[in-house]
SEDRENTI-112770 format. One record per residue: residue number from 1; residue in three letters; chain; z, x, y negated of N, C-alpha, C, O in turn. Coordinates in steps of 0.1 Angstrom, whole numbers, plus 5000, padded with zeros to 4 digits. Example, Ala and Ser with C-alpha at 12.3 -4.5 7.8 and 13.67 -1.06 7.14 Angstrom:
// residues 2
{1, 'ala', 'A', {5078, 5132, 5057}, {5078, 5123, 5045}, {5078, 5132, 5033}, {5085, 5142, 5033}}
{2, 'ser', 'A', {5071, 5128, 5022}, {5071, 5137, 5011}, {5079, 5129, 5000}, {5080, 5134, 4989}}
// end
This chain:
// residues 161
{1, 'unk', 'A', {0284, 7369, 7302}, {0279, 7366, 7289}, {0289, 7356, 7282}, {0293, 7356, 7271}}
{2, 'unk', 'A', {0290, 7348, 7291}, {0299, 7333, 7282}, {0316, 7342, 7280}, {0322, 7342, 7269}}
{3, 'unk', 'A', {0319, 7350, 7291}, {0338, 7355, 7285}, {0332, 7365, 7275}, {0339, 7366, 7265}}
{4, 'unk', 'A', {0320, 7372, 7276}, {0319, 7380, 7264}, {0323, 7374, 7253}, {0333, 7376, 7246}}
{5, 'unk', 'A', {0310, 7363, 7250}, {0311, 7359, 7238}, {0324, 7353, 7230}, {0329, 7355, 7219}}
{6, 'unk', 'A', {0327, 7342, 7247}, {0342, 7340, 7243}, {0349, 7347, 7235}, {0351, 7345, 7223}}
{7, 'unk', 'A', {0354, 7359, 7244}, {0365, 7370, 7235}, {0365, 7378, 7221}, {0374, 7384, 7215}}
{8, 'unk', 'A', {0345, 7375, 7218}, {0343, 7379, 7207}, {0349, 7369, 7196}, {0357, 7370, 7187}}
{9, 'unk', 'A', {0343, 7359, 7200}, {0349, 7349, 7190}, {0367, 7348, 7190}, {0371, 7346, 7178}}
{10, 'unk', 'A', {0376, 7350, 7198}, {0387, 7349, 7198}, {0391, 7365, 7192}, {0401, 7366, 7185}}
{11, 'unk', 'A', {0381, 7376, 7195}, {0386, 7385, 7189}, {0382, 7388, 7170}, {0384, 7398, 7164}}
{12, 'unk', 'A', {0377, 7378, 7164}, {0371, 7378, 7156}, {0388, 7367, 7145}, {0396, 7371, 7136}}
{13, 'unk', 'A', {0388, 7360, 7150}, {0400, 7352, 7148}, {0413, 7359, 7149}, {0421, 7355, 7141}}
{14, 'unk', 'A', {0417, 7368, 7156}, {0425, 7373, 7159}, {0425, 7387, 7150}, {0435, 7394, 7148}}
{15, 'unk', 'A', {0412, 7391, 7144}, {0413, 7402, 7134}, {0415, 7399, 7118}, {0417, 7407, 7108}}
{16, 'unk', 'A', {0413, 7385, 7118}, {0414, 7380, 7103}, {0432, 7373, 7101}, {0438, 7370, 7091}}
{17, 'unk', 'A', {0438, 7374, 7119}, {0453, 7377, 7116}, {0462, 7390, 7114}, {0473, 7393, 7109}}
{18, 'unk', 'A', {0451, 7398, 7119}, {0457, 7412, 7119}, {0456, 7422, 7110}, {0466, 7429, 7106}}
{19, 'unk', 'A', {0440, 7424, 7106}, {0435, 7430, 7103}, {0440, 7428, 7082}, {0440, 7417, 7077}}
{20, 'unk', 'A', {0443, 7444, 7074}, {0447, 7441, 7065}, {0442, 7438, 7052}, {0438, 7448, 7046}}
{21, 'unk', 'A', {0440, 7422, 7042}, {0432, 7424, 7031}, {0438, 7425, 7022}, {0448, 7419, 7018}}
{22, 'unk', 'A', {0429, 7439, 7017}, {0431, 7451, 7009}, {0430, 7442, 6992}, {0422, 7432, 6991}}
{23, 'unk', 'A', {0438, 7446, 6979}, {0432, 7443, 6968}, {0418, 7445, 6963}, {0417, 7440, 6952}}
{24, 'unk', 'A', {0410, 7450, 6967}, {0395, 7453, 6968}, {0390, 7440, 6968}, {0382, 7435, 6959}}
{25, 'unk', 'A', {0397, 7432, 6981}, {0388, 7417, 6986}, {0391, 7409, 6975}, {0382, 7405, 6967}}
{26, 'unk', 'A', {0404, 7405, 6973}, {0414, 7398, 6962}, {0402, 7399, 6950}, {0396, 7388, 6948}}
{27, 'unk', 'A', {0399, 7405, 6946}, {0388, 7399, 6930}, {0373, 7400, 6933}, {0365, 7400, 6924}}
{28, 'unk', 'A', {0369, 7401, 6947}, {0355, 7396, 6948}, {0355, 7387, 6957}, {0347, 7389, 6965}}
{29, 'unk', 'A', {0364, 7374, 6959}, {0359, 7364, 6966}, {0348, 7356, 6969}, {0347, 7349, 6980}}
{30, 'unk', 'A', {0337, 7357, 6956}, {0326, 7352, 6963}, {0317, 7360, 6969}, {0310, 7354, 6977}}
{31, 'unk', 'A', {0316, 7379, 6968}, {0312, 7380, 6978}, {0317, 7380, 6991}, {0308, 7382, 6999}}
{32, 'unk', 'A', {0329, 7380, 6994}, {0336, 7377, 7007}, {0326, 7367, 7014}, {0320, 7368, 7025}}
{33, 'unk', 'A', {0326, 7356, 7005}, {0321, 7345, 7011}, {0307, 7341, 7014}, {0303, 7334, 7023}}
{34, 'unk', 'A', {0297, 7348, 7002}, {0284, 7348, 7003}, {0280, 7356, 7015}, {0273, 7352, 7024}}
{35, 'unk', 'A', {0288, 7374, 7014}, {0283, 7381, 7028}, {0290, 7372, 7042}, {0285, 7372, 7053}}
{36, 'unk', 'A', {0297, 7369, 7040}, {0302, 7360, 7053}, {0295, 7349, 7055}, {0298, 7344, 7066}}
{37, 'unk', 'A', {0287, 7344, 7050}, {0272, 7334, 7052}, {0265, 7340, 7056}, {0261, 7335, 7067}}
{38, 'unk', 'A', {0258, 7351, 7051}, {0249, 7359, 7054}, {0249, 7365, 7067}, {0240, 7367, 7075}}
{39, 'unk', 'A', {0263, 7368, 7068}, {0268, 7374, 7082}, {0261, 7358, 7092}, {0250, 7356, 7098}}
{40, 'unk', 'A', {0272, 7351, 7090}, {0263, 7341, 7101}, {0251, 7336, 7101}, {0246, 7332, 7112}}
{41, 'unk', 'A', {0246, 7335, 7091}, {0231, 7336, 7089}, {0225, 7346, 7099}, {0217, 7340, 7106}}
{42, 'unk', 'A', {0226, 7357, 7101}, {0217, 7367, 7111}, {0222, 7363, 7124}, {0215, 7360, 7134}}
{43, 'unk', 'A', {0239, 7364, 7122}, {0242, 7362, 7139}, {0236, 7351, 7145}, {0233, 7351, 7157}}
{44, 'unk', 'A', {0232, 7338, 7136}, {0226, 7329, 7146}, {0209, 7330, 7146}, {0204, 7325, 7156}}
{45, 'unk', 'A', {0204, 7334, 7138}, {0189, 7341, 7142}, {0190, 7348, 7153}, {0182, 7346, 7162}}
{46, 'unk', 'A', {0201, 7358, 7156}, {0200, 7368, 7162}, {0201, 7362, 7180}, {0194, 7365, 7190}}
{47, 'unk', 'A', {0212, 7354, 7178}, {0216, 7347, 7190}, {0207, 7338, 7191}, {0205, 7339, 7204}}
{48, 'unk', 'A', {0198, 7329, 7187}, {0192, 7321, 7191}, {0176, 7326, 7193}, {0168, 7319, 7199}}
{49, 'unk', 'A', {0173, 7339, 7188}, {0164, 7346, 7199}, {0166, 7355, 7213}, {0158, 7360, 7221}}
{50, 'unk', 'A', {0180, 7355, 7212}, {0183, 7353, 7226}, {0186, 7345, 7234}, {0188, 7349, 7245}}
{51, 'unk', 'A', {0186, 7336, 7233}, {0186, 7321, 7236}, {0178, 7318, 7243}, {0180, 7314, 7254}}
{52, 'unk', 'A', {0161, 7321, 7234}, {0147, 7324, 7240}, {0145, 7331, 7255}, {0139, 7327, 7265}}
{53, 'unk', 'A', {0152, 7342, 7250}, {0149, 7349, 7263}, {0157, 7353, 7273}, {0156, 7363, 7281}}
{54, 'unk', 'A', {0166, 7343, 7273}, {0176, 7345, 7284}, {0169, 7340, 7295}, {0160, 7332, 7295}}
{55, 'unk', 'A', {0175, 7346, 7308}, {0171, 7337, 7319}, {0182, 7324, 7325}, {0181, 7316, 7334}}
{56, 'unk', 'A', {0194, 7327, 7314}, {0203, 7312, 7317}, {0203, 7311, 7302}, {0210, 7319, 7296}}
{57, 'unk', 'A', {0195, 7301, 7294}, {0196, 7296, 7280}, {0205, 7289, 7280}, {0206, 7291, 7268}}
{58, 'unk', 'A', {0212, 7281, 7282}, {0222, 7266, 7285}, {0233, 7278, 7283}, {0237, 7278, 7271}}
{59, 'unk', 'A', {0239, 7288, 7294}, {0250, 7297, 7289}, {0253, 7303, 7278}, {0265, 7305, 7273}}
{60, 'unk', 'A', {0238, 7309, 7272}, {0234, 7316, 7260}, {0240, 7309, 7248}, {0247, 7313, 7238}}
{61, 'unk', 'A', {0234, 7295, 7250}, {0234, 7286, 7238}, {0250, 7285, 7240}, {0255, 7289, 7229}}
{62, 'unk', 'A', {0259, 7282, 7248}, {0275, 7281, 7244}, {0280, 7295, 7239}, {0286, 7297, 7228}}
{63, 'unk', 'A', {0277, 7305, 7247}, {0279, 7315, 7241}, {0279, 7320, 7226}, {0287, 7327, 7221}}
{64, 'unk', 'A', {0266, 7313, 7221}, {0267, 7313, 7209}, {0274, 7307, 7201}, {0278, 7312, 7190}}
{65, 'unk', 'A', {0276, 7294, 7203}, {0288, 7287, 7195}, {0294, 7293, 7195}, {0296, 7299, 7184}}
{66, 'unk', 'A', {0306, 7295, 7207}, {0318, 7304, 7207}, {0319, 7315, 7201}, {0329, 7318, 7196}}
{67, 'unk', 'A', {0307, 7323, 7201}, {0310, 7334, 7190}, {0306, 7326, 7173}, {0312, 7332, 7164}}
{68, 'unk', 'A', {0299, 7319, 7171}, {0295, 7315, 7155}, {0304, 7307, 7146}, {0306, 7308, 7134}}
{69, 'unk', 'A', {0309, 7295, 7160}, {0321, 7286, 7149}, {0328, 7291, 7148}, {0332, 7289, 7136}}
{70, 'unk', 'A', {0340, 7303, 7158}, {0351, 7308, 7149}, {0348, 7322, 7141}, {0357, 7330, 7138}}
{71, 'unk', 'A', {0334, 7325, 7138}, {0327, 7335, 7127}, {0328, 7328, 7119}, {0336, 7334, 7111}}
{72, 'unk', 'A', {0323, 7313, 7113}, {0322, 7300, 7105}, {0337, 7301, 7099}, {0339, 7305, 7087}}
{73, 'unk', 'A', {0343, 7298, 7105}, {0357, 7293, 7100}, {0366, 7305, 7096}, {0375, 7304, 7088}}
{74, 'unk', 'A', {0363, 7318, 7103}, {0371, 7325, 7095}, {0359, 7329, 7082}, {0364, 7333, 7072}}
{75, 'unk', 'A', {0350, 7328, 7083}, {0349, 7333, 7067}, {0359, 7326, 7055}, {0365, 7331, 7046}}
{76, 'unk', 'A', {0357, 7305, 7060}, {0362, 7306, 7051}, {0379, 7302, 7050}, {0385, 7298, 7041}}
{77, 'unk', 'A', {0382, 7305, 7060}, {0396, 7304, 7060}, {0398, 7320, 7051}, {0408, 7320, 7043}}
{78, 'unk', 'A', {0391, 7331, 7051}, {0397, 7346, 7044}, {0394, 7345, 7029}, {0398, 7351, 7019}}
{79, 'unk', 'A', {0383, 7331, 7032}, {0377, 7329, 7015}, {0390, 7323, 7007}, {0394, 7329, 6996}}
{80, 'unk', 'A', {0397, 7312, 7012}, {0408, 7300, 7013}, {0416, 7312, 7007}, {0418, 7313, 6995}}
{81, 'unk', 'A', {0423, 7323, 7018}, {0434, 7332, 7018}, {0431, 7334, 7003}, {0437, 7328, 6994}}
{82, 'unk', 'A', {0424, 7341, 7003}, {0417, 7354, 6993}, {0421, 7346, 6981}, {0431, 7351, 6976}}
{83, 'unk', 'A', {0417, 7338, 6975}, {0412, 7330, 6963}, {0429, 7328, 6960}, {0434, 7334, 6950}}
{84, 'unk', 'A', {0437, 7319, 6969}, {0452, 7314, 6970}, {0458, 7325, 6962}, {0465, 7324, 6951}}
{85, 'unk', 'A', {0453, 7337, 6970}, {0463, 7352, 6965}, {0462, 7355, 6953}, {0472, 7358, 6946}}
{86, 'unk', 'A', {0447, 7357, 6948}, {0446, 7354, 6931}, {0447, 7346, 6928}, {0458, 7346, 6922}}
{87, 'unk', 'A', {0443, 7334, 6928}, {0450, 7323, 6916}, {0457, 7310, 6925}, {0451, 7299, 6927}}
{88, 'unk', 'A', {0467, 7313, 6930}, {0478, 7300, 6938}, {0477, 7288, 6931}, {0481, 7278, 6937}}
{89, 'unk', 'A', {0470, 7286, 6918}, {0473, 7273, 6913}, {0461, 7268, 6920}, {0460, 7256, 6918}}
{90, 'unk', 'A', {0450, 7274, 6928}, {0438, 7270, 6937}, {0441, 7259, 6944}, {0433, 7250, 6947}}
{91, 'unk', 'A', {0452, 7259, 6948}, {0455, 7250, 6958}, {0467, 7241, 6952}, {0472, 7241, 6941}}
{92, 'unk', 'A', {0470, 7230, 6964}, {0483, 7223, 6963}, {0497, 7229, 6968}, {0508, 7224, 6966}}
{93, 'unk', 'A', {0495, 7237, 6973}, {0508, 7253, 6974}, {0503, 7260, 6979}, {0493, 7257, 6986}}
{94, 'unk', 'A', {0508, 7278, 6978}, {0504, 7289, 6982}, {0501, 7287, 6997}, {0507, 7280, 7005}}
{95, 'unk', 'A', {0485, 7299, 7001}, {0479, 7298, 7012}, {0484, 7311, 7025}, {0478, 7322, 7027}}
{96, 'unk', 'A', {0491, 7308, 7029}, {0493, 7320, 7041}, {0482, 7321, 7046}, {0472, 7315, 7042}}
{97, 'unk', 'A', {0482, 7328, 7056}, {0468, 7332, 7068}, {0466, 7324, 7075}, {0455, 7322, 7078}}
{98, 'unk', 'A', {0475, 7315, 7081}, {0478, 7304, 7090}, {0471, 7291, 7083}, {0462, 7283, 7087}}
{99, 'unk', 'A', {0477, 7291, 7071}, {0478, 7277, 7063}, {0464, 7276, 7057}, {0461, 7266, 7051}}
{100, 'unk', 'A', {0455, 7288, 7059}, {0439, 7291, 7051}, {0433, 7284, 7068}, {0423, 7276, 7072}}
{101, 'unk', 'A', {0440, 7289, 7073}, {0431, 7289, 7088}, {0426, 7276, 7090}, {0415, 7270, 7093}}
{102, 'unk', 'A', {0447, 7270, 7089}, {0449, 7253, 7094}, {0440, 7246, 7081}, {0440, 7234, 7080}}
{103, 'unk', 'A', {0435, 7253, 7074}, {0435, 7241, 7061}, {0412, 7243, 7068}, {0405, 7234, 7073}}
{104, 'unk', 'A', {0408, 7257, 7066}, {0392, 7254, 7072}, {0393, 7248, 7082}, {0391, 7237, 7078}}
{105, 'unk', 'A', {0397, 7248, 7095}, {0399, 7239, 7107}, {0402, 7228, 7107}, {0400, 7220, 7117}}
{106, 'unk', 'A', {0409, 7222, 7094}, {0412, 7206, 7090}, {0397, 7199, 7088}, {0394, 7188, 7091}}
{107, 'unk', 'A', {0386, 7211, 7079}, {0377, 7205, 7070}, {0368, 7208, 7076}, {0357, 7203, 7072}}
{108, 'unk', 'A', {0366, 7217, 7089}, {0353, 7216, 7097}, {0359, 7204, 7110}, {0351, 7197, 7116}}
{109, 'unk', 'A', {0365, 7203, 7112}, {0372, 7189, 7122}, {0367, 7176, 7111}, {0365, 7165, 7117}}
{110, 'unk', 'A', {0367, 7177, 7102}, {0367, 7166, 7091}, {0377, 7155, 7091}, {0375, 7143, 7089}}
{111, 'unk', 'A', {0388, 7163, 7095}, {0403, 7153, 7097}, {0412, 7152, 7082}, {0420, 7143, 7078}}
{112, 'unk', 'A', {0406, 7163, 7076}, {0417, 7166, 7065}, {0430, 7156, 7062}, {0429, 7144, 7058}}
{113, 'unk', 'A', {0440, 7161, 7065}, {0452, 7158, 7065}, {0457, 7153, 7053}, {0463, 7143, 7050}}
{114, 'unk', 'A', {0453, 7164, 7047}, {0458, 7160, 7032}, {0472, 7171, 7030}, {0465, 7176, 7021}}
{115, 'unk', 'A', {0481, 7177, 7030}, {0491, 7179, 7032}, {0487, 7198, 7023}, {0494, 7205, 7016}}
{116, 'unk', 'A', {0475, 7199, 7027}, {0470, 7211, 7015}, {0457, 7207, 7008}, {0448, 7201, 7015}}
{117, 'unk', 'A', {0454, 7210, 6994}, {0444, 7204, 6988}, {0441, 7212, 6978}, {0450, 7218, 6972}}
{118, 'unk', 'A', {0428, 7212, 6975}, {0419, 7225, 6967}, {0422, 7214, 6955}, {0418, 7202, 6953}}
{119, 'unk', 'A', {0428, 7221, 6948}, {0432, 7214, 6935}, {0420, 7222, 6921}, {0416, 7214, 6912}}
{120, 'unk', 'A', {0417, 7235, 6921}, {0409, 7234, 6908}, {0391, 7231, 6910}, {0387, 7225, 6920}}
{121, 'unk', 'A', {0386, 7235, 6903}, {0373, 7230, 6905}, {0364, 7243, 6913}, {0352, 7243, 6916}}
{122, 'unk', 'A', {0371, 7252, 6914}, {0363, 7265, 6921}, {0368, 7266, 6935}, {0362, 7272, 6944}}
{123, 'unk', 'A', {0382, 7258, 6937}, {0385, 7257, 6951}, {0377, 7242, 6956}, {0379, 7238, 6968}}
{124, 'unk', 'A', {0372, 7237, 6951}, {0370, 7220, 6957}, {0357, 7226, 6960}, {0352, 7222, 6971}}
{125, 'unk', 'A', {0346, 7240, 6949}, {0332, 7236, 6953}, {0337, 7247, 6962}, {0333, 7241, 6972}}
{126, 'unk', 'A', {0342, 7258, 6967}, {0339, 7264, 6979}, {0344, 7253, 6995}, {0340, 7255, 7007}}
{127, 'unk', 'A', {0353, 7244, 6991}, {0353, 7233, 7002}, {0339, 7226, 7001}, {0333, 7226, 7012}}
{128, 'unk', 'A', {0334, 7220, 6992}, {0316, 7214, 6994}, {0308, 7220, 7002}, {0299, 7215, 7009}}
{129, 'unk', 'A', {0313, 7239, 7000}, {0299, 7246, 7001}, {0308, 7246, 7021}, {0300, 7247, 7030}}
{130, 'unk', 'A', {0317, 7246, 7022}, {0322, 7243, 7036}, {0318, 7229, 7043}, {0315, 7229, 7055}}
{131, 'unk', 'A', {0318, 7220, 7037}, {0316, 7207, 7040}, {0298, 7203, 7045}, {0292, 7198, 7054}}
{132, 'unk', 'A', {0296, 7210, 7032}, {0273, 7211, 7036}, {0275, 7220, 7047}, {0270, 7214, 7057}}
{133, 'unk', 'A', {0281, 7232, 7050}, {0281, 7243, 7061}, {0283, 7236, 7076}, {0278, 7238, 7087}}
{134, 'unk', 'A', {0292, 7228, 7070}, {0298, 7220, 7091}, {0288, 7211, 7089}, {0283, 7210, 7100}}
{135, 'unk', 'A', {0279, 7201, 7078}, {0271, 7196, 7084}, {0254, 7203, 7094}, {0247, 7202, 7104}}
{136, 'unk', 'A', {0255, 7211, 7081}, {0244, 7219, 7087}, {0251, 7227, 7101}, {0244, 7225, 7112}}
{137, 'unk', 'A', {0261, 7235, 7102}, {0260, 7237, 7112}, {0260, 7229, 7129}, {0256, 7234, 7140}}
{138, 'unk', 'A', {0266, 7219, 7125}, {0264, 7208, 7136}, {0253, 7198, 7136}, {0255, 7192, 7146}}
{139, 'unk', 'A', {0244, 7194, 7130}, {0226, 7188, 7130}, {0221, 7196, 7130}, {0216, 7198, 7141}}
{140, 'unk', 'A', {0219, 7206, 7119}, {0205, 7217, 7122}, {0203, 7225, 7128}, {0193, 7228, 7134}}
{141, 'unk', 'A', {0218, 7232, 7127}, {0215, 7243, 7138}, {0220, 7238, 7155}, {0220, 7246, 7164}}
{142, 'unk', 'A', {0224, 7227, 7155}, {0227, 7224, 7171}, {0215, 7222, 7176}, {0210, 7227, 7186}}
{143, 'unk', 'A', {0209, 7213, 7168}, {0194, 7210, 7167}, {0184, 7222, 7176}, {0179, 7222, 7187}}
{144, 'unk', 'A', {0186, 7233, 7163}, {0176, 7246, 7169}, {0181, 7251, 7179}, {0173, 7256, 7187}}
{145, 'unk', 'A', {0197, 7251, 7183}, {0199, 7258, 7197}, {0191, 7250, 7206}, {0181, 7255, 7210}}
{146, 'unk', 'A', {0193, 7237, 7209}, {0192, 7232, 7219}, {0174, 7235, 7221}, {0169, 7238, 7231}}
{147, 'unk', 'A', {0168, 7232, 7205}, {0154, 7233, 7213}, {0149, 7248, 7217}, {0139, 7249, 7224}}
{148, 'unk', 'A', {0158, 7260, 7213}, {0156, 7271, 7214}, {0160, 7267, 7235}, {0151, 7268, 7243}}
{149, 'unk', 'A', {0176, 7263, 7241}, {0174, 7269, 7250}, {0164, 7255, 7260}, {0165, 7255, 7272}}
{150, 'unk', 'A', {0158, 7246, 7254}, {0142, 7239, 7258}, {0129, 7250, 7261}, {0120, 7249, 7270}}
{151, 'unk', 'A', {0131, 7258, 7252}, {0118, 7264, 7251}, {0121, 7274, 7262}, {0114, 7276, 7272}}
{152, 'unk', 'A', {0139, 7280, 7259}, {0144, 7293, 7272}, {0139, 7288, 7285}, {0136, 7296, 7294}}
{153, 'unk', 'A', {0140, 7273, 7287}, {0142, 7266, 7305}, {0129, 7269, 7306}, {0125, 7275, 7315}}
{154, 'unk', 'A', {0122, 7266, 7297}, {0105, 7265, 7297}, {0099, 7279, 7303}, {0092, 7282, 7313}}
{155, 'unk', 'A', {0103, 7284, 7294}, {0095, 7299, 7297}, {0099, 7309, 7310}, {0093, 7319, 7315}}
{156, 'unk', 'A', {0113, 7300, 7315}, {0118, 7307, 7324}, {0114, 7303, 7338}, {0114, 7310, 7348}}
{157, 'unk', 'A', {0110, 7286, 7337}, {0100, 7285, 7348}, {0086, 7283, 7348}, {0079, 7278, 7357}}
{158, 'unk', 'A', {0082, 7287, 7337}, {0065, 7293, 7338}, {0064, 7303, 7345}, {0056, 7302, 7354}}
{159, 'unk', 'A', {0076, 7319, 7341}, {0076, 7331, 7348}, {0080, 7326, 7364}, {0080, 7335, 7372}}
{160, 'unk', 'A', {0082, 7316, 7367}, {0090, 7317, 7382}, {0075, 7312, 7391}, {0072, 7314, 7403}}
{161, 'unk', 'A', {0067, 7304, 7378}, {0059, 7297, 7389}, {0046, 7309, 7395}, {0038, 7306, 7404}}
// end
């Protein structure tokens, strides 16, 4: 379960280096970005009632991270890319795939460097709507994993007794 999810999450990162975005993506960046919330939105409903019913919740619950934060960060690192490619003046210089990647992983680390910077006002609120996202996703939803895999230990040695 845990190399599963592992390699999902690494394979998930590794398709937003590979994998090709089409001019299609390029003029609907917000929905890129809204279904890519939405996307993690289910996956962690989804995972965290598995969580429930695992009989190792504690594994489950990392499993889940590993597959959700690098789900998290590439949304909006392709959001970052995407936006750069139509309007480059978004930023403080043009965004490669790398430099979208390094710049979401600066701002869910909350290190930001500084060295790339969302210069107009439609790049700064999709950094906010990143910024509310890493908090919520580190308080609220670490929150529900953890009581989720409380309830998994629970239930798992009620069935034992």
């Amino acid at each position: 379960m845990l190399v599963r999810s592992t390699l999902s999450g690494l394979g998930v990162v590794l398709a937003y280096f590979v994998l090709p975005f089409t001019s299609a993506f390029t003029g609907s960046t917000v929905l890129v970005l809204v279904g890519g919330l939405v996307l993690v939105a289910a996956l962690l409903v989804w995972q965290i009632r598995a969580i429930w019913v695992s009989p190792v919740p504690r594994a489950q619950a990392f499993g889940t991270l590993a597959l959700t934060l690098p789900v998290f960060v590439v949304v909006f690192a392709a959001t970052y890319y995407l936006m750069s490619r139509a309007v480059p003046e978004h930023w403080s210089e043009p965004l490669s795939r790398l430099d979208a990647f390094y710049f979401a992983v600066t701002v869910i680390a909350t290190v930001g460097f500084g060295d790339i910077t969302a210069v107009s006002q439609a790049a700064r609120a999709v950094v906010t709507v990143q910024m509310i996202g890493n908090l919520l996703l580190v308080g609220l939803i670490a929150r529900v994993i953890m009581r989720a895999v409380q309830e998994g230990l629970e239930r798992r040695d009620s069935v034992s007794e």
